[in-house]
C-alpha positions as a Markdown table, in Angstrom:
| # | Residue | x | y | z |
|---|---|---|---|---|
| 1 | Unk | 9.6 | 18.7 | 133.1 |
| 2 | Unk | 8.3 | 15.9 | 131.0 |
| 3 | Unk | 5.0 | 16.0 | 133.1 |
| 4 | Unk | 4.9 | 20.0 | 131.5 |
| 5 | Unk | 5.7 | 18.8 | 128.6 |
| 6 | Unk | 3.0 | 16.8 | 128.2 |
| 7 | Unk | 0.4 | 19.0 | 129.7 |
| 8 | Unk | 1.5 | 21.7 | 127.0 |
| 9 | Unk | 1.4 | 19.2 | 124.3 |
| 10 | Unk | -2.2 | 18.0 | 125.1 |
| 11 | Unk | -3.0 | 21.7 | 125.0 |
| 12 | Unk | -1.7 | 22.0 | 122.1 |
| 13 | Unk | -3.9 | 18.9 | 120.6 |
| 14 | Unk | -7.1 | 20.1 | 122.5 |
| 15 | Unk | -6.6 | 23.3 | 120.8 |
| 16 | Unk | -6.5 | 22.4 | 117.5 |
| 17 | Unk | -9.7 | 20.7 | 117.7 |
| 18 | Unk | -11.3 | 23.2 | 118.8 |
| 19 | Unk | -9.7 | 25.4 | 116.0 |
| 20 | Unk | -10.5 | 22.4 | 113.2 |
| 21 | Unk | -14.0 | 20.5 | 114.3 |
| 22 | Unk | -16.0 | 23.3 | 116.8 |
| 23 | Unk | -19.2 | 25.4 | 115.7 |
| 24 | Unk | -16.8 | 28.0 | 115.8 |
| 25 | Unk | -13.9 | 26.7 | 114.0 |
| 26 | Unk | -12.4 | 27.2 | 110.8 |
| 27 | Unk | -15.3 | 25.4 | 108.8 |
| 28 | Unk | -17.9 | 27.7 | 110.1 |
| 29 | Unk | -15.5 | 30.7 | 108.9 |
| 30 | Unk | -15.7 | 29.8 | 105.6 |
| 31 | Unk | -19.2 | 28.5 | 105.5 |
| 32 | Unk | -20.6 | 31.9 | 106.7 |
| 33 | Unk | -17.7 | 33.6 | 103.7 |
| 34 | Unk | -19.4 | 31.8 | 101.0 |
| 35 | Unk | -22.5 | 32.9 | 102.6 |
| 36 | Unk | -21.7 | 36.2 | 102.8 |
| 37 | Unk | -20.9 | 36.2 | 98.6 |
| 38 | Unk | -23.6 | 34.3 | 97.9 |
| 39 | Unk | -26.0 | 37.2 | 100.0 |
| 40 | Unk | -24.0 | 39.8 | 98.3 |
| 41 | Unk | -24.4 | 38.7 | 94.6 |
| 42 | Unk | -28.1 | 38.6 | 95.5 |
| 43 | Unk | -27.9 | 41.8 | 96.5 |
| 44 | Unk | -26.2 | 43.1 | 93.7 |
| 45 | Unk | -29.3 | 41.8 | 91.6 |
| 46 | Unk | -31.5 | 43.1 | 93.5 |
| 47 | Unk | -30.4 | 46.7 | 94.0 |
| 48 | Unk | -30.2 | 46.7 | 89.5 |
| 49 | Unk | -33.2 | 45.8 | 89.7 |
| 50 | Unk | -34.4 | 48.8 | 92.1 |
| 51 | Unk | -32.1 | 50.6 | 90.1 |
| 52 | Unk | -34.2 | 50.2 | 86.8 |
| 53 | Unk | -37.5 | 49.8 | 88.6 |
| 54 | Unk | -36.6 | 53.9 | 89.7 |
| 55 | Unk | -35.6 | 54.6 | 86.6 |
| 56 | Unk | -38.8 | 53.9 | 85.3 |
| 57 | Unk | -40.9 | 55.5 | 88.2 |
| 58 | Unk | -38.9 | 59.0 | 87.5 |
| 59 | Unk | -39.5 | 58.6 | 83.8 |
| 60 | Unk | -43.4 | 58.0 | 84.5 |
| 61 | Unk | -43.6 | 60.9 | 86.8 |
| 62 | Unk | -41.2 | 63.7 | 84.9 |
| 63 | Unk | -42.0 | 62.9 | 81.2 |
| 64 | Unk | -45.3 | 62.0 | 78.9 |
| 65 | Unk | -43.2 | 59.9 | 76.7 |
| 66 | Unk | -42.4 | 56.7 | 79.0 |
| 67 | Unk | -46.4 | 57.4 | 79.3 |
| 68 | Unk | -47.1 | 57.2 | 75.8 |
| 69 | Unk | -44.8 | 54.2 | 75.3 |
| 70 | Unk | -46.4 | 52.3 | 77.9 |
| 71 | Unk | -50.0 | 52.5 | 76.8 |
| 72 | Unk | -49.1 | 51.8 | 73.2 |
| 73 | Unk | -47.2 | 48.6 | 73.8 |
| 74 | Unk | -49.1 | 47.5 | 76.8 |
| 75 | Unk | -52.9 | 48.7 | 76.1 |
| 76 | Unk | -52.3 | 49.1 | 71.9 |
| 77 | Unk | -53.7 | 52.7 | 72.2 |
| 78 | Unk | -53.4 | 55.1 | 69.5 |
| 79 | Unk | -52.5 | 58.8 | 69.6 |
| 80 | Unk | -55.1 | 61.2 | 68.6 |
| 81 | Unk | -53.1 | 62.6 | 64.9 |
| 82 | Unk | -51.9 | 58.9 | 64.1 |
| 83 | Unk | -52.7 | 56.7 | 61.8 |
| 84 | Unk | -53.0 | 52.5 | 62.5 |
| 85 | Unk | -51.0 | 50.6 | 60.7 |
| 86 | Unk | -51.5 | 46.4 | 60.8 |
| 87 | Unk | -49.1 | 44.5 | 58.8 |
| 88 | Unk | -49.7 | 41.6 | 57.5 |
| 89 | Unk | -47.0 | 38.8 | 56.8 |
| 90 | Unk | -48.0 | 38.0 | 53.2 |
| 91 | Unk | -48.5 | 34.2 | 52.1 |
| 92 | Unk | -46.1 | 31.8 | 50.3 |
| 93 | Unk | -47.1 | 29.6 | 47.7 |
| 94 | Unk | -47.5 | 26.5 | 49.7 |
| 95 | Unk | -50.1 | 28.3 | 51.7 |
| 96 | Unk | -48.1 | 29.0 | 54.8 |
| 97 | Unk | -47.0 | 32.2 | 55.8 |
| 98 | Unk | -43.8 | 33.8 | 56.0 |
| 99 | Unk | -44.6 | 35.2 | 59.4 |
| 100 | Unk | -44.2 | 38.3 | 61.1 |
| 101 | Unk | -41.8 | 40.4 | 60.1 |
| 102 | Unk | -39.5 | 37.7 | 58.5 |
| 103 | Unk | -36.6 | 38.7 | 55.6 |
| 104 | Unk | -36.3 | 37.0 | 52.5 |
| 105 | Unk | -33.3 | 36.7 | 50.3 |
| 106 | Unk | -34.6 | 36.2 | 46.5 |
């Protein structure tokens, strides 16, 4: 009996370092979970992004105005009934400018 004893209880020992130290054990478990959320966080960005990158395709295709929009902040083209407007940022006194765009409380 004491001889099965300790056959079982080496089992026992054998097998729990297998289940603690292997390629397959519990380590590798949660190295491939924090994989797995790492991957899936990634592919959360990356399917926004696609998201807004089709977005922007259907727009271009369907409508004139993501056209329009596009070549006047990318090309700085002008419609044919507009006017151009440039504003200038107006000087201070000590010869700098304000720069663009800039509120002033006086």
């Amino acid at each position: 009996m004491r001889i099965f004893a300790a056959i079982l209880g080496l089992a026992l020992v054998l097998m729990q370092y297998r289940l603690w130290f292997s390629d397959q054990g519990v380590r590798e478990v949660m190295r491939l979970r924090s994989e797995i959320a790492a991957q899936t966080s990634a592919n959360d960005a990356q399917q926004q992004r696609n998201d807004r990158l089709a977005a922007e395709v259907r727009d271009l295709k369907v409508g004139t105005g993501a056209l329009e929009e596009r070549a006047r902040s990318e090309l700085g083209m002008i419609g044919a009934n507009e006017t151009f407007y440039e504003l200038v940022p107006a000087s201070t006194p000590g010869g700098r400018s304000a720069g663009p765009l800039t509120a002033r409380n006086e």
